[in-house]
VEXDO-947939 format. One record per atom (N, C-alpha, C, O): atom name; residue number from 1; x, z negated, y. Coordinates in nm, 4 decimals. Layout:
> CA;NUM;X;Z;Y $
...
This chain:
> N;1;12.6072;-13.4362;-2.9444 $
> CA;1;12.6923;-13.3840;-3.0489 $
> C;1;12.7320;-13.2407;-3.0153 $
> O;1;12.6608;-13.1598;-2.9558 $
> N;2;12.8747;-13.2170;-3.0686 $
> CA;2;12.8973;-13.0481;-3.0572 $
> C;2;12.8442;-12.9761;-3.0927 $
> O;2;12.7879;-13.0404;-3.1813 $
> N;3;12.7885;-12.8345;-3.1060 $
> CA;3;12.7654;-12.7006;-3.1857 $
> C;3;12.8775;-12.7446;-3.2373 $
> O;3;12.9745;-12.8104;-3.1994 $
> N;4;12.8214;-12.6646;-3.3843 $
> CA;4;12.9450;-12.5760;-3.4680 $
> C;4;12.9600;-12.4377;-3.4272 $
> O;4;12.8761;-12.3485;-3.4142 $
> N;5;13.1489;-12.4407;-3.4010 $
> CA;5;13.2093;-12.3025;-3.3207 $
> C;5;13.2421;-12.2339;-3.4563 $
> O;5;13.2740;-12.2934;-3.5593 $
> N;6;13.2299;-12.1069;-3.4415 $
> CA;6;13.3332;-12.0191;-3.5485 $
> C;6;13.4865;-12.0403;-3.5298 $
> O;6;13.5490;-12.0851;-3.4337 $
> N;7;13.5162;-12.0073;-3.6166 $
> CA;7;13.6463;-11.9867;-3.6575 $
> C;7;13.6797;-11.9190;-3.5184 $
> O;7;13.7127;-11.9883;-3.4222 $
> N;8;13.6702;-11.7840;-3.5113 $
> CA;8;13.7325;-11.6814;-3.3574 $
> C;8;13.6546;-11.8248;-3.2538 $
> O;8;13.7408;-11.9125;-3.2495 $
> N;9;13.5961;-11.8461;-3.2177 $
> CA;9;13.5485;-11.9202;-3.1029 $
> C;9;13.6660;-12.0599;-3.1033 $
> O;9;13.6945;-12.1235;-3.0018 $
> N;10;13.7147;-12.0828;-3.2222 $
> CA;10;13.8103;-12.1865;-3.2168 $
> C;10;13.9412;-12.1391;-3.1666 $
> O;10;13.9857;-12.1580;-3.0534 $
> N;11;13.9988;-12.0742;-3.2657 $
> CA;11;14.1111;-11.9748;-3.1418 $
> C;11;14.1214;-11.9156;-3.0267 $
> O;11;14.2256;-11.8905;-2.9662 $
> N;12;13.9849;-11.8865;-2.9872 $
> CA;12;13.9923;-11.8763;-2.8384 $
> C;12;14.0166;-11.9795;-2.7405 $
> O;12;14.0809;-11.9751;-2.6357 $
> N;13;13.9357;-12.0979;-2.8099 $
> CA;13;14.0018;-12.2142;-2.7188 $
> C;13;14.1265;-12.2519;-2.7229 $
> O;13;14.1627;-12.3000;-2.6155 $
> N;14;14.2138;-12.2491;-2.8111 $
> CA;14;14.3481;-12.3205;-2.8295 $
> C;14;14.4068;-12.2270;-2.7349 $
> O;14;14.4794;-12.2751;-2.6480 $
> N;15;14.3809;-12.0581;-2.7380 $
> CA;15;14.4423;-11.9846;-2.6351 $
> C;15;14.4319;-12.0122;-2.5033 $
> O;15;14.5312;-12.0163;-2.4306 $
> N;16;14.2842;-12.0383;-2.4518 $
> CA;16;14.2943;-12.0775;-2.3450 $
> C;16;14.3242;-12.2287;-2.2609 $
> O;16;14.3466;-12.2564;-2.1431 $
> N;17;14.3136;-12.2976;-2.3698 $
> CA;17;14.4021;-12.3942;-2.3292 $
> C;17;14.5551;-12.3854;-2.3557 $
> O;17;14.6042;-12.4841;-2.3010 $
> N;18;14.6544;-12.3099;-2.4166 $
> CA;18;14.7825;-12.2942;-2.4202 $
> C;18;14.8056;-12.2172;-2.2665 $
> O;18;14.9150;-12.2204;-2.2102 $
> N;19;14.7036;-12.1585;-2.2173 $
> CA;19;14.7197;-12.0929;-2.0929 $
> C;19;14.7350;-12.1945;-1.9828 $
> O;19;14.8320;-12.1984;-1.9071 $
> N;20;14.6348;-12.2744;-1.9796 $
> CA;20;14.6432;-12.3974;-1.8850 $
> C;20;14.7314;-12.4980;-1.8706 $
> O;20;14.7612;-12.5663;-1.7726 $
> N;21;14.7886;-12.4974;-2.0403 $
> CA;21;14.8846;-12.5980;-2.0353 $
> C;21;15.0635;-12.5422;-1.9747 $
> O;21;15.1545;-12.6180;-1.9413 $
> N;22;15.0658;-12.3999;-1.9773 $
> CA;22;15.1539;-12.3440;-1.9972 $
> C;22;15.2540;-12.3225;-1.8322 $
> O;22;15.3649;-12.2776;-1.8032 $
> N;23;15.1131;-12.3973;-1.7410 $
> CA;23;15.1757;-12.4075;-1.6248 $
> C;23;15.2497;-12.5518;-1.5808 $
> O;23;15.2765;-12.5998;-1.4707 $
> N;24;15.2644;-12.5856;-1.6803 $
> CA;24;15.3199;-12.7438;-1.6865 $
> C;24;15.4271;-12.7924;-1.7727 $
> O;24;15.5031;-12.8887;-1.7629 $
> N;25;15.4101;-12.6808;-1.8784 $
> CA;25;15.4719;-12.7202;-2.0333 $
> C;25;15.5329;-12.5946;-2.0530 $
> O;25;15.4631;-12.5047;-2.0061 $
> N;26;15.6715;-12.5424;-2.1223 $
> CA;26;15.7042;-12.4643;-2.1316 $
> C;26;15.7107;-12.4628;-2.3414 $
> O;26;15.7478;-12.5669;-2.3957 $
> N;27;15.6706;-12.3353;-2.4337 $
> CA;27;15.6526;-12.2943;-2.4838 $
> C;27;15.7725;-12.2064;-2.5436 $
> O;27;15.7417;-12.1352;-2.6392 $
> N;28;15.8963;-12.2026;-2.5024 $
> CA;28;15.9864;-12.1251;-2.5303 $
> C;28;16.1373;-12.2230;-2.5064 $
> O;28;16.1407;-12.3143;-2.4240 $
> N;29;16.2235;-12.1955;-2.5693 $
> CA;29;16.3247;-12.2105;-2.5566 $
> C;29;16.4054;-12.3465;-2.6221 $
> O;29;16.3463;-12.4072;-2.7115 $
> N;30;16.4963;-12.3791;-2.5925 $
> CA;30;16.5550;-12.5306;-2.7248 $
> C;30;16.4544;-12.6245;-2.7599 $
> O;30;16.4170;-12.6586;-2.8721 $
> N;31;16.4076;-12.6696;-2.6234 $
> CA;31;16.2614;-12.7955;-2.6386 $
> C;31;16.1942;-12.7438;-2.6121 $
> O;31;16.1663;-12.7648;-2.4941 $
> N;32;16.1091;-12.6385;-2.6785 $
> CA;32;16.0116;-12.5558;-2.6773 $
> C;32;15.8765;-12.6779;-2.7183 $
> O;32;15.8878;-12.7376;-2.8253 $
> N;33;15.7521;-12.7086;-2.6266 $
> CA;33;15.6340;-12.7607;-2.6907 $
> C;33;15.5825;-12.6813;-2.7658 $
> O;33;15.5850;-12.5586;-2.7569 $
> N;34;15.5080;-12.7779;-2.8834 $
> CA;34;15.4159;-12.6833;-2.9359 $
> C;34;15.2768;-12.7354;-2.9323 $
> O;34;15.2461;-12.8510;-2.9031 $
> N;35;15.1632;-12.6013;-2.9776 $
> CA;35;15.0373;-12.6722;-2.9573 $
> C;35;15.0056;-12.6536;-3.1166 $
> O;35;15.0389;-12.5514;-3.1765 $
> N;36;14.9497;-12.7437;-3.1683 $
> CA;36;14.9060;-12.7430;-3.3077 $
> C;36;14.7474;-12.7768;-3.3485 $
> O;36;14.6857;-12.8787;-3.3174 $
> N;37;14.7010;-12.6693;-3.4227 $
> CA;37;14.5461;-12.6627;-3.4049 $
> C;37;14.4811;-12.7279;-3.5297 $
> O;37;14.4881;-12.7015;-3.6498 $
> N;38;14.4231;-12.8112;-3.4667 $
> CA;38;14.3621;-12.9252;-3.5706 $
> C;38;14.3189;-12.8661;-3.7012 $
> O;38;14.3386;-12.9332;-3.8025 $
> N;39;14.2323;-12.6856;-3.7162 $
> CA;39;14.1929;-12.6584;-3.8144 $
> C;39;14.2797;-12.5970;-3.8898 $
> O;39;14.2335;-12.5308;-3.9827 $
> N;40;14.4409;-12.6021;-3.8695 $
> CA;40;14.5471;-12.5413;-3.9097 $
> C;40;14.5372;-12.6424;-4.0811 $
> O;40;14.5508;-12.5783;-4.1853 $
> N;41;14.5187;-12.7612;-4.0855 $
> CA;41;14.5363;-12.8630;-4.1735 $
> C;41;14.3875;-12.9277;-4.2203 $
> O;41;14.3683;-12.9833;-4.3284 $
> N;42;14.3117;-12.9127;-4.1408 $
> CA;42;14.1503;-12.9549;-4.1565 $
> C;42;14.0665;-12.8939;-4.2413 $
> O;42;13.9782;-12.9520;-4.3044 $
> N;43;14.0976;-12.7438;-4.2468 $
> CA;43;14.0334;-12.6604;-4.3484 $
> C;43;14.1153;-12.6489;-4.4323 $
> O;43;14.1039;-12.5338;-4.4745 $
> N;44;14.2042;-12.7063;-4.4911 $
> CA;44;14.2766;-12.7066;-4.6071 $
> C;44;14.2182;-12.8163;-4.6949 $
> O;44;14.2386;-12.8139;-4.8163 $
> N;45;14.1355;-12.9269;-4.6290 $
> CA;45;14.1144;-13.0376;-4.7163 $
> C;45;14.0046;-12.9942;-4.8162 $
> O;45;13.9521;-12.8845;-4.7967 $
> N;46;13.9696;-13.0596;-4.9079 $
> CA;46;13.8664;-13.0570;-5.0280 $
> C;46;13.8146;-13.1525;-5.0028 $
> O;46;13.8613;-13.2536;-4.9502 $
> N;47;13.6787;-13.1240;-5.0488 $
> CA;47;13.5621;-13.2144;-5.0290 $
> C;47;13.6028;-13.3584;-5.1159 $
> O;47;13.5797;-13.4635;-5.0560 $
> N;48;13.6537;-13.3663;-5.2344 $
> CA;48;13.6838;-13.4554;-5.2899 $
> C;48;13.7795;-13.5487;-5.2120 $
> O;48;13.7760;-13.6678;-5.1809 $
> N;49;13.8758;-13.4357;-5.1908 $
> CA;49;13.9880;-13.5389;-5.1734 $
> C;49;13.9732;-13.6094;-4.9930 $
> O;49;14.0576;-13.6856;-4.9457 $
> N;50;13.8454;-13.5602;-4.9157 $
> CA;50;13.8224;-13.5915;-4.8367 $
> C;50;13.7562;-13.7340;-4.8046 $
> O;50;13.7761;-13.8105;-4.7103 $
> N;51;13.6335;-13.7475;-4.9636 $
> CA;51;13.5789;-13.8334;-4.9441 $
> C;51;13.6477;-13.9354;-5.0160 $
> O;51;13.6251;-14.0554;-4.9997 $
> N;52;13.7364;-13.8859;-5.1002 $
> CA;52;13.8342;-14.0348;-5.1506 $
> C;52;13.9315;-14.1007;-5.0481 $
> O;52;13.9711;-14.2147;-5.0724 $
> N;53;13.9821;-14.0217;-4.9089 $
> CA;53;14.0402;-14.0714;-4.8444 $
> C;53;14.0178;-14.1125;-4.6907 $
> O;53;14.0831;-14.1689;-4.6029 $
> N;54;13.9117;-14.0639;-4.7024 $
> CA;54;13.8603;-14.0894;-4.5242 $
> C;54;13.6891;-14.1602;-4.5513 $
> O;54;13.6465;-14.2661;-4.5053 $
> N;55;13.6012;-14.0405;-4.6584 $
> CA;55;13.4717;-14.1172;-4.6699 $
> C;55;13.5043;-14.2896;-4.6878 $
> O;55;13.4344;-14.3710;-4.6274 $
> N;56;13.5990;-14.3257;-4.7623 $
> CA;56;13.5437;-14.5137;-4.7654 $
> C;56;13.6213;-14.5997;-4.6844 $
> O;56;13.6686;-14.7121;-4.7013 $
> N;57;13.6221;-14.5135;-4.5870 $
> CA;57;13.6616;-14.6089;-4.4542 $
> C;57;13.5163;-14.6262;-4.3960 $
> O;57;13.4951;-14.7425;-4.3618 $
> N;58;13.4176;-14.5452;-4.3773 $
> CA;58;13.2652;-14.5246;-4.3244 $
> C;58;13.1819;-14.5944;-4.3969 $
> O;58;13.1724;-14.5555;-4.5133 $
> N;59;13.1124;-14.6929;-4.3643 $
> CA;59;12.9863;-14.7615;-4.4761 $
> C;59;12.8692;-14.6490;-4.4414 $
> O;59;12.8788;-14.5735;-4.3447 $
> N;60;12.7956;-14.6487;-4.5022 $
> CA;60;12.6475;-14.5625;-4.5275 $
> C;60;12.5642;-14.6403;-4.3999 $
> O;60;12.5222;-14.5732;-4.3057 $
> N;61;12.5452;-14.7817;-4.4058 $
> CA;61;12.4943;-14.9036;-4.3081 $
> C;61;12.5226;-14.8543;-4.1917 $
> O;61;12.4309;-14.8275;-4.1141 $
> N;62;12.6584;-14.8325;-4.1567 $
> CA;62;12.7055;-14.7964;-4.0560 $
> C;62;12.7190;-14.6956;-3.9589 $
> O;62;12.7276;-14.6890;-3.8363 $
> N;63;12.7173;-14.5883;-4.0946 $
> CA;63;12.6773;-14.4522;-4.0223 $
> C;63;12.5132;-14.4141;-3.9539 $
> O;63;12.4813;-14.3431;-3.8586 $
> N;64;12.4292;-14.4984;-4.0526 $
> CA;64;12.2932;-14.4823;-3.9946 $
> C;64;12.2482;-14.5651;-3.8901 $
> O;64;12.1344;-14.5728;-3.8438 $
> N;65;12.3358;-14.6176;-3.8626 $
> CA;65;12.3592;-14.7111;-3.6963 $
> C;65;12.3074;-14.6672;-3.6326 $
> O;65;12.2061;-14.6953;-3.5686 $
> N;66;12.3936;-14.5583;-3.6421 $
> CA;66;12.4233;-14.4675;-3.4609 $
> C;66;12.2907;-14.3795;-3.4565 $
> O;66;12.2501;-14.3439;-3.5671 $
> N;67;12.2326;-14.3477;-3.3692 $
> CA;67;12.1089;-14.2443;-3.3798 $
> C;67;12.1480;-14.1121;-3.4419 $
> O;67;12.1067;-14.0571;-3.5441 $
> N;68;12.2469;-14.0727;-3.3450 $
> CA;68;12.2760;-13.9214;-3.3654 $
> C;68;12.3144;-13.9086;-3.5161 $
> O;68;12.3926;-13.8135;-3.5174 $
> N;69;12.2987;-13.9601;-3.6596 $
> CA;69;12.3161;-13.9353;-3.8169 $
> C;69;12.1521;-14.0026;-3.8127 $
> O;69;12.0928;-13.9615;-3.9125 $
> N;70;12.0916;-14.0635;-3.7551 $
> CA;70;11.9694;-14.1015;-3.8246 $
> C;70;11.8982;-13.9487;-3.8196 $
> O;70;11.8648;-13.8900;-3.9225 $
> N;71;11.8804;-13.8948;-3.6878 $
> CA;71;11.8581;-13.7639;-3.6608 $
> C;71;11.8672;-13.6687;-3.7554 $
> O;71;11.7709;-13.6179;-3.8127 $
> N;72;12.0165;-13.6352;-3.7787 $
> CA;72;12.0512;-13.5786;-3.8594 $
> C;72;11.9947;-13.6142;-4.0686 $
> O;72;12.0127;-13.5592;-4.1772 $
> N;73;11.9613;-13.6725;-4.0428 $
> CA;73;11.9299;-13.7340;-4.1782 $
> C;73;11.7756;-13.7279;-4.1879 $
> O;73;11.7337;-13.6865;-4.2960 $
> N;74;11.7139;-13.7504;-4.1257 $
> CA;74;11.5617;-13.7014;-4.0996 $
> C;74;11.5451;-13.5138;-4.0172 $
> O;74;11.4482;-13.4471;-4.0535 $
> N;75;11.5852;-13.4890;-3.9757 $
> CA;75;11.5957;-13.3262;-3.9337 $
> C;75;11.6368;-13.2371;-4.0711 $
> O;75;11.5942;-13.1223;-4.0833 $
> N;76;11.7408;-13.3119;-4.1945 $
> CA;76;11.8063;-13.2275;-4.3041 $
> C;76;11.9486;-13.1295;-4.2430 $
> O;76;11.9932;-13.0268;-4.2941 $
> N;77;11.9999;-13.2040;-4.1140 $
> CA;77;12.0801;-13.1415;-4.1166 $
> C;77;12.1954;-13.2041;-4.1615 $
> O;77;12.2020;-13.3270;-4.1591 $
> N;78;12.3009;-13.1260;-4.2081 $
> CA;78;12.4036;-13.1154;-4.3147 $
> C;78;12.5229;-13.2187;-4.1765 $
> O;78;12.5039;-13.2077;-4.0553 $
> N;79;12.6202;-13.2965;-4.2302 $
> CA;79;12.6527;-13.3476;-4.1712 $
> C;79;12.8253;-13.3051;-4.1851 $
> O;79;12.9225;-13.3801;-4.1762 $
> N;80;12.8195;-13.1220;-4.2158 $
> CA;80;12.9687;-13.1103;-4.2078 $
> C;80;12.9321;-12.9495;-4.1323 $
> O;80;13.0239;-12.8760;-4.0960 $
């Protein structure tokens, strides 16, 4: 599983990957690409309206499948 990055540790990556990409992809001009950062829209959601629209796609059964949430569920760690 990932660490959790900060916020600055997240923008640093999108920078340095806009750097890498930037030798391939151009960033300026009529068909300008863009890069769009997942937590631009991710930290806007609410806990509610998160688990009314994504939690009941996930069964509980299902999630405790996988090891890595059994872990987490016996350790007490928080699973956001």
């Amino acid at each position: 599983m990932r660490r959790m990055m900060s916020r600055e540790e997240i923008n640093h990556n999108v920078d340095c990957i806009k750097k890498q990409v930037e030798k391939f992809v151009s960033f300026e001009g009529e068909n300008a690409a863009i890069i769009v950062n997942n937590a631009d829209w991710l930290l806007d959601l609410k806990f509610v309206d998160f688990v009314r629209e994504i939690g009941s796609l996930f069964s509980v059964n299902k999630m405790l499948s996988a090891e890595c949430y059994k872990q987490r569920l016996e350790s007490r760690i928080n699973f956001f």
